[in-house]
C-alpha positions in Angstrom: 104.3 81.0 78.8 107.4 81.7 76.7 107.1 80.5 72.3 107.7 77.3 71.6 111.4 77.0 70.8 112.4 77.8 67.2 109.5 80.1 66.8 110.2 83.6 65.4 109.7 86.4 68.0 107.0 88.6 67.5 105.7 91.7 69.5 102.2 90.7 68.9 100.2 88.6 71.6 96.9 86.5 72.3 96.4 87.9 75.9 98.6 90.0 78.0 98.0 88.9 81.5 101.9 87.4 81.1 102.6 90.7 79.9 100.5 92.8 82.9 102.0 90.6 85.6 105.3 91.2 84.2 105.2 95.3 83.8 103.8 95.7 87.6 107.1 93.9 89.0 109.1 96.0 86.8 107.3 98.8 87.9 108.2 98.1 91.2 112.0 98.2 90.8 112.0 94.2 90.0 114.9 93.9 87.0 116.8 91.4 87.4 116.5 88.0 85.6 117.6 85.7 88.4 114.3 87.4 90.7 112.0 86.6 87.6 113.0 83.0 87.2 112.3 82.4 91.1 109.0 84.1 90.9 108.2 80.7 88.4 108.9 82.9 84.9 111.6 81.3 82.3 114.5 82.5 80.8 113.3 82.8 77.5 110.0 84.9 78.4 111.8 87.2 80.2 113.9 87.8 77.2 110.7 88.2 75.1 108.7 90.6 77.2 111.5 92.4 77.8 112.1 93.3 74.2 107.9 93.4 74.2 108.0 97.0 76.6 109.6 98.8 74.2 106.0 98.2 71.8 103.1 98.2 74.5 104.9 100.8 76.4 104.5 104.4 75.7 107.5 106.1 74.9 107.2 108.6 77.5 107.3 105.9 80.5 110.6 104.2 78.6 114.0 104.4 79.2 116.5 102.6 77.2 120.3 101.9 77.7 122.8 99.8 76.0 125.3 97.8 77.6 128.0 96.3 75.5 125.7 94.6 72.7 122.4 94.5 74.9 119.6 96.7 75.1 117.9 96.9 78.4 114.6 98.5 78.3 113.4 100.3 81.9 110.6 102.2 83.1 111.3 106.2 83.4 110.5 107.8 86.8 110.8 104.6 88.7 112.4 105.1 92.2 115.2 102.9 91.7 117.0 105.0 88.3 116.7 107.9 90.1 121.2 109.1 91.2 122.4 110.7 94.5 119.3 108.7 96.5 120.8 107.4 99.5 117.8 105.1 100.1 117.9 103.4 96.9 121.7 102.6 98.5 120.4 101.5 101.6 117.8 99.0 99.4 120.5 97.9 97.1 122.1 96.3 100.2 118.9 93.9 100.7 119.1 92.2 97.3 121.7 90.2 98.4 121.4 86.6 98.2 124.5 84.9 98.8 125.7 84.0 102.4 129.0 84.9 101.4 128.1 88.3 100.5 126.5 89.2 103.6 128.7 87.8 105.8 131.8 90.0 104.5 129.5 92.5 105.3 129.0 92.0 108.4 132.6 91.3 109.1 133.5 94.4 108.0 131.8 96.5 109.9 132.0 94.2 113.3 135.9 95.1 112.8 135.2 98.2 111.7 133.2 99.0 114.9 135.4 97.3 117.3 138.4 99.7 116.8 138.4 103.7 117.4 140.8 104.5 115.1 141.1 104.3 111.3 141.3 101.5 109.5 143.6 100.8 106.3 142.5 98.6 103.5 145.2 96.6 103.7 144.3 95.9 107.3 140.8 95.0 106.3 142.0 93.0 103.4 144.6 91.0 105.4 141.9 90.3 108.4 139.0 88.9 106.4 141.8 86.9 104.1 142.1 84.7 107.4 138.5 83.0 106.7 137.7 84.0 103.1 141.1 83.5 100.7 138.8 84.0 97.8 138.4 87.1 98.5 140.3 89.8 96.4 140.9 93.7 96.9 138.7 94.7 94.3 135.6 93.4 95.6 136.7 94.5 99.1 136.9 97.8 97.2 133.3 97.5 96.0 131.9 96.7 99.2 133.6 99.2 101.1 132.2 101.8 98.5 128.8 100.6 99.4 129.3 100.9 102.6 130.1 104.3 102.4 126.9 105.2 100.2 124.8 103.7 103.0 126.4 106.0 105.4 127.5 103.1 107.4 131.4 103.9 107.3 133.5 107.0 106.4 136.1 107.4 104.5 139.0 109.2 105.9 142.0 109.6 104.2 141.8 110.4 100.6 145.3 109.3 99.8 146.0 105.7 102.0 142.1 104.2 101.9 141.4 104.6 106.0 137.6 103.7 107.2 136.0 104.7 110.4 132.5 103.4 111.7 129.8 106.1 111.6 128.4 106.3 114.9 125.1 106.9 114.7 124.4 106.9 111.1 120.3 108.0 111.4 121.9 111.4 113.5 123.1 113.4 110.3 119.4 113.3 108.9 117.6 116.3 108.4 113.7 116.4 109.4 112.7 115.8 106.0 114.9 112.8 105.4 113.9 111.1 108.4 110.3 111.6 107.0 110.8 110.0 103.9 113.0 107.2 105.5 110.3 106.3 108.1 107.5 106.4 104.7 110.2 103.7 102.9 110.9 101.4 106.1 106.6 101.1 106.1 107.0 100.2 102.6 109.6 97.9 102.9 109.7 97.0 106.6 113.0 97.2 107.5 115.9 99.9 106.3 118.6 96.8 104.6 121.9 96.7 107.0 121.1 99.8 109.1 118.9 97.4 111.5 121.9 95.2 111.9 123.7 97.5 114.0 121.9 96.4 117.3 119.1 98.8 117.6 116.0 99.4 115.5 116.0 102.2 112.9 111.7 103.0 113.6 112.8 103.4 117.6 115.9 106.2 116.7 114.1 108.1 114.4 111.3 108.1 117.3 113.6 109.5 119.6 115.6 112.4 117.4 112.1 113.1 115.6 109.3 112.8 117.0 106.5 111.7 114.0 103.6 113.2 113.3 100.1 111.3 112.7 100.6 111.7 109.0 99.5 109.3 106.1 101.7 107.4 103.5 102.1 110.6 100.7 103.5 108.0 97.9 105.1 104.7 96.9 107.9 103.2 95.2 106.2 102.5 92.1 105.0 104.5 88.7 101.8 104.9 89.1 101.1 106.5 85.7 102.4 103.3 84.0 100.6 100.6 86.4 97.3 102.5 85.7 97.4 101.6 82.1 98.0 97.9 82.5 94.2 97.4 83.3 92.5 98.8 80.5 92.0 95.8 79.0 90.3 94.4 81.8 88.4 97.8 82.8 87.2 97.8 79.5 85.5 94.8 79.6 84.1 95.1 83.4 82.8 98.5 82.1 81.2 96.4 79.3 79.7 94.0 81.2 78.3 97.0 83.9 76.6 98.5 80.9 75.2 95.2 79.5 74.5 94.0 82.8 76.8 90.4 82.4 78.6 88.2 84.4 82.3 87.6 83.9 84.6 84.9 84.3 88.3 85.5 85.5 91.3 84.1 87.3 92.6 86.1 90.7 95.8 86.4 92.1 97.7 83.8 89.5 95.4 81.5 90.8 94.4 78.6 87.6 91.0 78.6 89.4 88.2 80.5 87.4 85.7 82.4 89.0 82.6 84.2 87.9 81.2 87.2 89.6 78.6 89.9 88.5 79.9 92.8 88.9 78.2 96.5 89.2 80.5 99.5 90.7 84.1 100.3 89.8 85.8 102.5 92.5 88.9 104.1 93.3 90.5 103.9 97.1 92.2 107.3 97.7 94.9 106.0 100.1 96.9 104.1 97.2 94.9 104.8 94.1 94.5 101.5 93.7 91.5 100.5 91.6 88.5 97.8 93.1 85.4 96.4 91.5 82.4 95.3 93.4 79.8 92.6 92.2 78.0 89.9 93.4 79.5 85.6 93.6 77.4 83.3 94.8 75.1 85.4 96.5 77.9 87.1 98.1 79.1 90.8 97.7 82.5 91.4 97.6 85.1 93.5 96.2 88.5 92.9 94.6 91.5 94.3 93.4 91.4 94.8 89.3 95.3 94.7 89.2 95.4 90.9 90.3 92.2 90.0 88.1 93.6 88.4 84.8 91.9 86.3 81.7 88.7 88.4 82.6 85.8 87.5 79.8 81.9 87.7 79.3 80.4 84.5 79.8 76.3 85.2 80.2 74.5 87.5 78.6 71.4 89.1 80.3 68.0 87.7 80.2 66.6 90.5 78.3 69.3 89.8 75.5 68.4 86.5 75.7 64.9 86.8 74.8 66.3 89.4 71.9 68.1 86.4 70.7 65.6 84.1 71.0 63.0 85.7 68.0 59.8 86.7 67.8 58.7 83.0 66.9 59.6 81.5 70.4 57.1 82.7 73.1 59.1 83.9 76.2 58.1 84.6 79.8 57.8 88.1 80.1 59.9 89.6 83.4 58.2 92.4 85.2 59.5 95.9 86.7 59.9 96.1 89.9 60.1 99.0 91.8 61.0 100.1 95.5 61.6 102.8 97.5 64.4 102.6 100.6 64.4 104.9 103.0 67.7 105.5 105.1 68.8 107.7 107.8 72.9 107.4 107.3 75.0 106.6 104.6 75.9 103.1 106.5 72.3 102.0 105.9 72.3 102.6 103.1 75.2 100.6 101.9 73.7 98.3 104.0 70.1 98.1 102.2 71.9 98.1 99.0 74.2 95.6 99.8 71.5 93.1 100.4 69.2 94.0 97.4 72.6 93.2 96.0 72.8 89.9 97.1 69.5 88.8 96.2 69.7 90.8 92.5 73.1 91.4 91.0 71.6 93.5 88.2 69.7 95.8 90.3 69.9 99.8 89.1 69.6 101.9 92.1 68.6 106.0 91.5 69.4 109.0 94.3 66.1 110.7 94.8 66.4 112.4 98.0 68.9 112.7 100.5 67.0 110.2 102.5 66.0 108.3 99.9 66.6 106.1 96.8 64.2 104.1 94.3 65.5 100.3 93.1 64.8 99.0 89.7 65.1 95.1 88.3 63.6 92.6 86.8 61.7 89.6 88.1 59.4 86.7 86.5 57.0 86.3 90.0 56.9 89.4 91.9 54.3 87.4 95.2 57.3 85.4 95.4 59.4 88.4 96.8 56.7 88.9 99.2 58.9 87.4 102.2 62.4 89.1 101.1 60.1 92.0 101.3 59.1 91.3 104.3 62.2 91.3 106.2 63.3 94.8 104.6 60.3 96.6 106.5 59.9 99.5 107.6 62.6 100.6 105.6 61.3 99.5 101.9 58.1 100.5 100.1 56.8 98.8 96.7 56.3 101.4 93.8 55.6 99.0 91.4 53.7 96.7 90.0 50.2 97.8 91.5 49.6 94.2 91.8 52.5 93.3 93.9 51.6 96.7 96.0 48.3 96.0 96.8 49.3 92.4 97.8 52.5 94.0 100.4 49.8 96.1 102.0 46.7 93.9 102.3 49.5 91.6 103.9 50.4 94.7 106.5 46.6 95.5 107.0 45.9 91.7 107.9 48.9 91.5 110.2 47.8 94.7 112.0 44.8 93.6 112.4 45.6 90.7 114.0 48.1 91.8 116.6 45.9 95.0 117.2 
């Protein structure tokens, strides 16, 4: 949400998941005002956290540049400032919008294309005047250039402007390039105006290089500044992990809040990207922290409860229980884990042998676990209490004894 209008702008904010959201996309190569507004965020906050970057955001991740009496603040390192890239180019031609623009284009080079000799300017100019009169020679010009920095056409005359149609544009690539150009066309799908041309990009670089079984080595993105957008809401699941608490929080800009207990923070290798892993309505799951936003504390444990409630008020005691799981491969184990997880969120598990882990919580009526228990046989023992021990194996001796 943007300040009222007439306030005074200040750097300073309640919350910053406006502010998060709003750093990622630029960190992504997402500038430009027109994009923000359609992605549902006004004018006038994208003014304000604009100006807002240059106080939250180190200094070493900023860039800043001045264009007549503006300053535009940018992210340093990001894929899309960096010069002689021929792929930013070949992106640059995808963030068109208007029909008009696209289909000049495409004009171009279907003229271009059907000829097999050098094309003037003037030609080009004089052709596409037939059904655009709006157009003028200095946006010809432009697009022409572009053009060029794709790779699509060549320019061949330096003194009369001549174009000629690149025949195969993908052919001049060195094995490198064609690496990094197949990485981008995962990321983005599709290579802009080089799929146009009647064949697919992914099937030509097939041919000319055969790929390797390789993995995704990086992404358009800066990962150094996206990692310090969550702190805020690491901090506070780290909190709630150590205090064993629940917390409340919104997902994917949705206005629906959700509560979830959570218990492990982990890191997928593949992308870096950064999950946590807790427990919602008897269900374990694990999501992304990077589209978790207005994350709070909202219940405190029972022990702090009963801290809070005084020596005066009597309060049912909980008692330790113990186990001991016994697993053959790390799949079980996750497996046994996950649903001791289920049943309690606030579970502490220790490593004691490589086969082998103990399981600590809390409970106020440990006979009433008898037939969770149950089901995790023969792969759980109780440790403690003795009482709830010598109860589990009376109850085996009985059943042996009866099915003997």
């Amino acid at each position: 949400m943007g300040r009222r209008k007439g306030a005074p702008f200040t750097p300073f904010m309640k919350h910053y998941d406006l502010l998060r959201s709003f750093l990622r996309r630029i960190s992504y190569g997402c500038y430009a005002r027109a994009d923000f507004i359609a992605l549902g965020v006004s004018g006038r906050s994208y003014d304000d956290l604009r100006r807002r970057m240059e106080v939250f955001v180190p200094e070493m991740y900023v860039r800043k540049s001045r264009h007549k009496n503006v300053q535009n603040v940018t992210l340093r390192g990001d894929a899309y400032l960096s010069s002689n890239n021929y792929l930013i180019h070949s992106f640059r031609c995808a963030g068109f919008t208007s029909p008009i623009q696209v289909f000049c284009l495409l004009s171009i080079l279907q003229y271009v294309q059907t000829l097999d000799r050098s094309v003037p300017r003037v030609e080009l100019l004089n052709r596409l005047a037939l059904g655009m009169p709006d157009l003028n020679e200095s946006t010809l010009r432009s697009y022409l250039r572009l053009l060029c920095e794709v790779g699509l056409l060549r320019r061949t005359s330096m003194g009369t402007a001549q174009f000629t149609a690149v025949k195969n544009p993908l052919r001049t690539l060195s094995a490198e390039d064609a690496r990094l150009l197949r990485f981008a066309m995962v990321f983005y799908r599709q290579a802009a105006l080089v799929a146009v041309l009647g064949y697919d990009p992914a099937d030509v670089l097939d041919r000319s290089f055969p790929p390797a079984p390789t993995e995704t080595l990086w992404l358009f993105k800066n990962a150094p500044a996206v990692r310090i957008l969550d702190d805020a809401v690491l901090l506070t699941l780290i909190s709630a992990i150590e205090r064993r608490e629940a917390v409340s929080f919104c997902y994917e800009g949705s206005a629906l809040c959700r509560t979830m207990m959570p218990y492990t923070l982990s890191v997928r290798t593949s992308d870096q990207r950064r999950y946590v892993t807790g427990a919602e309505g008897g269900t374990q799951l694990s999501l992304r922290i990077d589209k978790m936003s207005d994350v709070r504390v909202v219940r405190a444990s029972i022990r702090r409860q009963k801290e809070r409630a005084g020596g005066d008020e009597k309060c049912e005691a909980d008692t330790e229980i113990a186990l001991r799981l016994c697993f053959d491969s790390a799949a079980m184990r996750r497996a046994l884990s996950a649903r001791i997880r289920v049943q309690f969120p606030l579970a502490v598990f220790v490593r004691e042998k490589s086969h082998s882990c103990t399981v600590h919580f809390a409970a106020r009526d440990p006979r009433s676990l008898a037939p969770f228990l149950r089901t995790m046989y023969p792969y759980c023992a109780v440790i403690a209490p003795e009482s709830l021990r010598s109860y589990m194996l009376k109850d085996v001796r009985e059943a042996l004894r009866r099915y003997e």
